[in-house]
C-alpha positions in Angstrom: 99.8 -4.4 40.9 100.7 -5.0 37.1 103.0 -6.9 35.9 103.9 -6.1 31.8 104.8 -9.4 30.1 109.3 -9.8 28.9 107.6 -11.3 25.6 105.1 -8.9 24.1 104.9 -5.8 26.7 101.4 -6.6 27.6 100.1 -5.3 31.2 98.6 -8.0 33.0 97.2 -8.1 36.5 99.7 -9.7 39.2 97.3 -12.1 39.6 98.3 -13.8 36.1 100.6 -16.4 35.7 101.2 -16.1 31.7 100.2 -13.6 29.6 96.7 -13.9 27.8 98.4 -12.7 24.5 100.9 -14.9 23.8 101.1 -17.2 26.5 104.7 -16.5 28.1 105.0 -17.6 31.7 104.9 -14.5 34.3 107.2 -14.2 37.0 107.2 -12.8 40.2 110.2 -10.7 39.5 109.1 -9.3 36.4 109.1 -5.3 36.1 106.1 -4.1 37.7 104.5 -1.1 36.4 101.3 -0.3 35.6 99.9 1.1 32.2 100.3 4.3 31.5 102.2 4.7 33.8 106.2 6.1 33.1 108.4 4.0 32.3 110.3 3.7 35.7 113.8 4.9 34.7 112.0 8.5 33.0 110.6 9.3 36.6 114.0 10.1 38.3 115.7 13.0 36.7 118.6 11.9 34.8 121.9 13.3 36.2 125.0 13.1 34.3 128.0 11.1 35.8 130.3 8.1 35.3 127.6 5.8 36.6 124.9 6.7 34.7 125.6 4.1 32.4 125.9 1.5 34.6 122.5 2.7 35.8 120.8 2.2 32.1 122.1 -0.9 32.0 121.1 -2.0 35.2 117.7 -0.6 34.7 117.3 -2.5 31.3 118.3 -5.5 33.0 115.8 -5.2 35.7 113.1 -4.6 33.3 114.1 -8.1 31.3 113.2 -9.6 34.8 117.2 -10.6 35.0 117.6 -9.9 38.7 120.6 -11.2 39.5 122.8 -9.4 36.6 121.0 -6.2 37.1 122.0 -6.0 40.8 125.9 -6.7 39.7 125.7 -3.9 37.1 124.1 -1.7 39.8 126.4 -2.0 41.9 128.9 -0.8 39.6 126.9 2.4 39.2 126.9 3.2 42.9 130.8 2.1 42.7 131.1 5.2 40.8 128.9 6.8 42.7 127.8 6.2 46.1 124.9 9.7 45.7 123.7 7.7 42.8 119.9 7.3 44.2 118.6 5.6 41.1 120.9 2.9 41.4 120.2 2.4 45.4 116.6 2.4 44.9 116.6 -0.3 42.2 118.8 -2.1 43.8 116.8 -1.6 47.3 113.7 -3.5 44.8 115.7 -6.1 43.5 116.6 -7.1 47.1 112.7 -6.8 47.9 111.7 -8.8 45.1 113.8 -11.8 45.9 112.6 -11.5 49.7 116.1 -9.7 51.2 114.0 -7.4 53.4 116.8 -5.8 55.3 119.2 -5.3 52.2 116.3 -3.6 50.3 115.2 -1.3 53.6 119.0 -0.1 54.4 119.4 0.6 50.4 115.9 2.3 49.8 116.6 4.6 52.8 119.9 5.4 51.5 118.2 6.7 48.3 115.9 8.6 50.5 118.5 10.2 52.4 119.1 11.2 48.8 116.5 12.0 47.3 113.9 13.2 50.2 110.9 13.7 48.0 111.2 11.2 45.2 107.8 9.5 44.1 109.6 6.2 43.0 111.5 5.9 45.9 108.5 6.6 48.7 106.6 3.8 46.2 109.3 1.0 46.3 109.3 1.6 50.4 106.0 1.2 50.5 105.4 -1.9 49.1 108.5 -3.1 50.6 106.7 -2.4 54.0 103.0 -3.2 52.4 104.8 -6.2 51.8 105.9 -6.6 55.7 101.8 -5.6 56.8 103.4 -2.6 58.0 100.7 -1.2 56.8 101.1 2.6 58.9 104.5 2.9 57.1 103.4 1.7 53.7 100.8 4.3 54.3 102.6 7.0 54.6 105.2 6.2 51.9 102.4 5.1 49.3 100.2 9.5 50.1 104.0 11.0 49.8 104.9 9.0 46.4 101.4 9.9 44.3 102.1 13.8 46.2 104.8 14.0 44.4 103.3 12.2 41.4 99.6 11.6 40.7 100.2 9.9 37.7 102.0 7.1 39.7 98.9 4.6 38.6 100.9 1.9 41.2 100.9 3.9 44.0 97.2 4.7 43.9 96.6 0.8 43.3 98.8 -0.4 46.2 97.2 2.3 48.7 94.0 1.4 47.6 94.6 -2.6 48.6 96.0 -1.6 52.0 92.6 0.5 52.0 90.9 -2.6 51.3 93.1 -4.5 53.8 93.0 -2.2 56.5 89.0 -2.5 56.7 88.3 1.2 54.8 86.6 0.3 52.0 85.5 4.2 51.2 88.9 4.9 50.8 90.0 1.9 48.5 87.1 2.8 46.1 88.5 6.3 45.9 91.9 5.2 44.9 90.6 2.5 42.3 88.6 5.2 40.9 91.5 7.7 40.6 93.3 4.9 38.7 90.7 4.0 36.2 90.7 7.7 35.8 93.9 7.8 35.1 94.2 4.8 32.9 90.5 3.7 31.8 92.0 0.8 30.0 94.1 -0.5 33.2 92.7 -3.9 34.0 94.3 -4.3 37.4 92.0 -0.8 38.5 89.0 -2.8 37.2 90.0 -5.7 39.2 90.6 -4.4 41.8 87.3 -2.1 41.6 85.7 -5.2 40.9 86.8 -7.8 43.9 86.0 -4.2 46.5 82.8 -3.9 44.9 81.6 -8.0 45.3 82.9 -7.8 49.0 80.8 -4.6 49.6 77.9 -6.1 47.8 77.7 -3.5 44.7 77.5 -6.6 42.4 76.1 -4.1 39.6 78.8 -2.0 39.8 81.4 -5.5 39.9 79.7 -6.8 36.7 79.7 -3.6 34.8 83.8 -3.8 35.4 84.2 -7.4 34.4 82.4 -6.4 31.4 84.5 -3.9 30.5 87.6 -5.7 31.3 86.0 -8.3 29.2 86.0 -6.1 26.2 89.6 -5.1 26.6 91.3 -8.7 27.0 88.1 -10.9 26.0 87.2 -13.6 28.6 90.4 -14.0 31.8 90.9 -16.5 34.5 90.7 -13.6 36.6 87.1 -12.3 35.3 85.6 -16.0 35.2 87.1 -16.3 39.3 85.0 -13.2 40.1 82.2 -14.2 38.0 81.7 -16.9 40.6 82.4 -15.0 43.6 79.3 -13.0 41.9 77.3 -15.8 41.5 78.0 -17.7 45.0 77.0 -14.2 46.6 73.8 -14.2 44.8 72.8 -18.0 45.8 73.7 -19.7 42.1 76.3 -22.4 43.3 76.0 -24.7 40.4 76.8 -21.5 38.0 79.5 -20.6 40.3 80.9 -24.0 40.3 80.9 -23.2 36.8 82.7 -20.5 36.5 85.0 -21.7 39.0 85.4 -24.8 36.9 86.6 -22.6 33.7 88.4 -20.3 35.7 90.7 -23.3 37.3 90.7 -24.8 33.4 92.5 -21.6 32.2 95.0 -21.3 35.5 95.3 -25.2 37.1 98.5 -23.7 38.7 96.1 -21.3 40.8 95.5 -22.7 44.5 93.1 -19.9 45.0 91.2 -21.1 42.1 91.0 -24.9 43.2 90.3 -23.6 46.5 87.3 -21.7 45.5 85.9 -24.4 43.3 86.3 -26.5 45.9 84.4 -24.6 48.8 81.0 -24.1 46.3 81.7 -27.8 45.9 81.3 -28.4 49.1 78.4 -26.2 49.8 76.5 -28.1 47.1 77.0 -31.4 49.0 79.3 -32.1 46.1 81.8 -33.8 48.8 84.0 -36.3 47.0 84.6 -33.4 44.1 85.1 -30.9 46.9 88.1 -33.2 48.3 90.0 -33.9 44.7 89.7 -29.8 44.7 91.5 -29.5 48.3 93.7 -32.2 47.5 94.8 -30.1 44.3 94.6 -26.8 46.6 97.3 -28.4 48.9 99.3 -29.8 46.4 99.8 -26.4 45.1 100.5 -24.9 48.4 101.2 -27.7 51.3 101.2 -24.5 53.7 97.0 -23.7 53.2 95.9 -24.9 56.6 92.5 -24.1 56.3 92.8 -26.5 53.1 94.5 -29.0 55.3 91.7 -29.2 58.2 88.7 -29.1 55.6 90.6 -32.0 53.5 91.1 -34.1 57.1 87.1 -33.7 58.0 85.9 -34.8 54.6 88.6 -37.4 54.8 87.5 -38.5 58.1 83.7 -38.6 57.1 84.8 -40.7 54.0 86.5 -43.2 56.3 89.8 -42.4 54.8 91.4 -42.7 58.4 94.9 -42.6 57.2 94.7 -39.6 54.9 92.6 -37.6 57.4 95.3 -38.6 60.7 97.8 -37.5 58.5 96.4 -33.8 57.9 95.4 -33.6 61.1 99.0 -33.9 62.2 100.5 -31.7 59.7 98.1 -28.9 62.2 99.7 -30.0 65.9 102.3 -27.8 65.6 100.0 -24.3 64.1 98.6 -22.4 67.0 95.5 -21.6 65.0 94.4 -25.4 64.4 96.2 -27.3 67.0 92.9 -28.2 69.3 90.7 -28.9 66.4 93.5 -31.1 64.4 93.9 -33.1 68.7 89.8 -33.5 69.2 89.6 -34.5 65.0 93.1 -37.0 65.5 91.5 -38.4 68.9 88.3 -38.9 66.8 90.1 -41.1 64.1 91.6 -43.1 67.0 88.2 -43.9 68.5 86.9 -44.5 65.4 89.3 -47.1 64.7 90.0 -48.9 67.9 85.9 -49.5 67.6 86.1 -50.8 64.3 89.3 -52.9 65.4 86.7 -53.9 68.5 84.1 -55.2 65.9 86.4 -57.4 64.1 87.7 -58.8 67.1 84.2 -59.7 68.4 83.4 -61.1 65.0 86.3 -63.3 64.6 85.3 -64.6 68.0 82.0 -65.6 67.7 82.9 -67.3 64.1 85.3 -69.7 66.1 84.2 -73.3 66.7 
C-alpha cells in the first residue's frame, strides 16, 4: 500500500523509508493512498453541517501525517455531530494507525452503522482486520469497498496481498493486474506484481515490471531487493549478493534487506560476512528469531561461545525455537567444559 511523501507528494511503495525524490523520511502514519486514486476526503459525499469544518480540518491534518492534532479536531466534528461518518471513520484510522485496535473497530463500525455501503469505510475495516490476519473479515470488507468503488486502487492492492497471503495466487495476480490497469504508472501494483510473479516462478514477467518500474523512478532499493530474489532463484548468488549489497546501501535501516544479504551470504559459504549481516539484521529488529538462532549457530561454529549462549537464551522462552535454542545451549556447555578439561590436563602434566 502507498504511502505519498508530506514533502513533495510523491507516491512511494510502503516498503520505502524516504522518498527517492527528495529524500524526506517516511513514516508509518503518513496518508496512505494510492495514485490515482481520489483524494480520500472527495470519496465521501460532502454533507453540509456545523462539523463539516472540523472535518476539513481534521482531514488536512491527517494527510500532513499529524495524528495526534487531527484526532482532537475530529473529535470536535463528531461533537457537533455524532451521524458525522467521515469524522468516525478517520478517526477509527487514526486509532488503527497508532495500533489502538479496539478504539479504531468500535469507531469504524459506527461509521458503518452510518454509512452501510461506503467504499472508504469497508476499506479502512479491512485493513484494520488485514492488519489483525483476520483475513475472512478483511475479505469481505476489501470485495464490498472496490463494489462500491472500482477505482479504489488500495483496495484492489490490499485484497490482492491477502490473495497472496492466503495461498491464492490466481487471485492476487488478478487484483495486481486490475491496479496497473487502473494506474499503469502505480509502482506499488508493479511491486507487488513483481514479488507474486518471482514466488510463482514467472521471472520474465517479474523483470519486465522492475523494468518498467525502473523507467518511472530510475534504479529503487525496492527493485535492486527483487533483482536478487531474481537472481538467487536462478542460481547466481554472487550477483545476488550483489544486488543485495546495493539494495542494503540505499536502505541500511532495512532488516529485510540485511537479512537477505545475509542468507545468499551464507549460502555462498561466505560465513563470517553472513554473521556481520545477522548481527545488523538483529540490531534492527532484536525480535527476528530466525535471525537470532542462525546468528547463535554460526556463532557457535566460530567458537564465539559467549555470543552464541547468549542468542540461544534469548529463544528459551519462544515456543517455535525453544528445543533447538536447549540442544544448541547444552552443546556450548559441552563444548566448553571439554575445552576447560584440556587445560586442566595440560596444566597438569606441565607441573614438576
Amino acid at each position: 500500500m502507498p504511502m505519498r511523501c508530506p514533502n513533495c507528494g510523491r507516491n512511494n511503495p510502503m516498503m520505502v523509508r524516504s522518498c527517492p525524490d527528495c529524500g524526506q523520511k517516511m513514516s508509518f502514519t503518513a496518508p496512505l493512498m494510492a495514485r490515482g486514486t481520489a483524494p480520500l476526503g472527495a470519496i465521501f459525499g460532502q454533507k453540509a453541517n456545523p462539523s463539516e469544518s472540523f472535518f476539513q480540518q481534521g482531514l488536512k491534518l491527517f494527510e500532513e501525517g499529524k495524528m495526534n492534532e487531527a484526532a482532537e479536531v475530529l473529535e470536535q466534528a463528531i461533537a457537533q455531530d455524532r451521524g458525522n461518518h467521515q469524522a468516525l471513520a478517520y478517526l477509527g484510522r487514526i486509532s488503527a494507525l497508532i495500533g489502538d485496535n479496539i478504539e479504531a473497530e468500535q469507531h469504524l463500525l459506527t461509521a458503518l452503522d452510518l454509512a452501510v455501503s461506503h467504499p472508504l469505510i469497508h476499506y479502512f475495516l479491512g485493513d484494520l482486520y488485514f492488519n489483525q490476519r483476520e483475513f475472512i473479515e478483511a475479505e469481505n470488507h476489501f470485495k464490498r469497498a472496490i463494489e462500491g468503488d472500482r477505482k479504489l486502487l488500495d483496495a484492489q492492492l490490499r485484497l490482492g496481498l491477502l490473495y497472496q497471503e492466503t495461498n491464492r495466487p490466481k487471485d492476487a495476480l488478478r487484483c495486481f493486474d486490475q491496479a496497473i490497469y487502473l494506474d499503469r504508472t502505480s509502482v506499488p501494483a508493479r511491486l507487488f506484481l513483481a514479488q507474486l510473479c518471482i514466488q510463482e516462478e514467472d521471472l520474465k514477467r517479474a523483470l519486465a515490471q522492475l523494468h518498467y518500474i525502473s523507467g518511472l523512478q530510475g534504479t529503487t532499493a525496492d527493485t535492486l531487493m527483487l533483482q536478487g530474489d531474481i537472481h538467487k532463484k536462478l542460481g547466481d548468488l554472487r550477483q545476488a549478493i550483489l544486488e543485495y549489497g546495493k539494495a542494503v546501501e540505499l536502505r541500511p535501516e532495512d532488516a529485510e534487506f540485511h537479512w537477505k544479504h545475509g542468507t545468499a551470504l551464507l549460502a555462498l559459504g561466505e560465513k563470517r560476512k553472513a554473521l556481520r549481516a545477522l548481527r545488523k539484521v538483529l540490531e534492527l529488529a532484536p525480535d527476528r528469531y530466525n535471525a537470532v538462532l542462525l546468528a547463535a549457530q554460526l556463532q557457535e561454529e566460530a567458537m564465539q561461545f559467549t555470543q552464541a549462549m547468549n542468542n540461544y537464551q534469548k529463544l528459551l522462552d519462544v515456543s517455535e525455537f525453544a528445543e533447538t535454542a536447549q540442544e544448541g545451549i547444552e552443546r556450548v556447555q559441552a563444548r566448553l567444559e571439554a575445552i576447560r578439561a584440556d587445560m586442566a590436563g595440560g596444566n597438569a602434566e606441565g607441573t614438576p
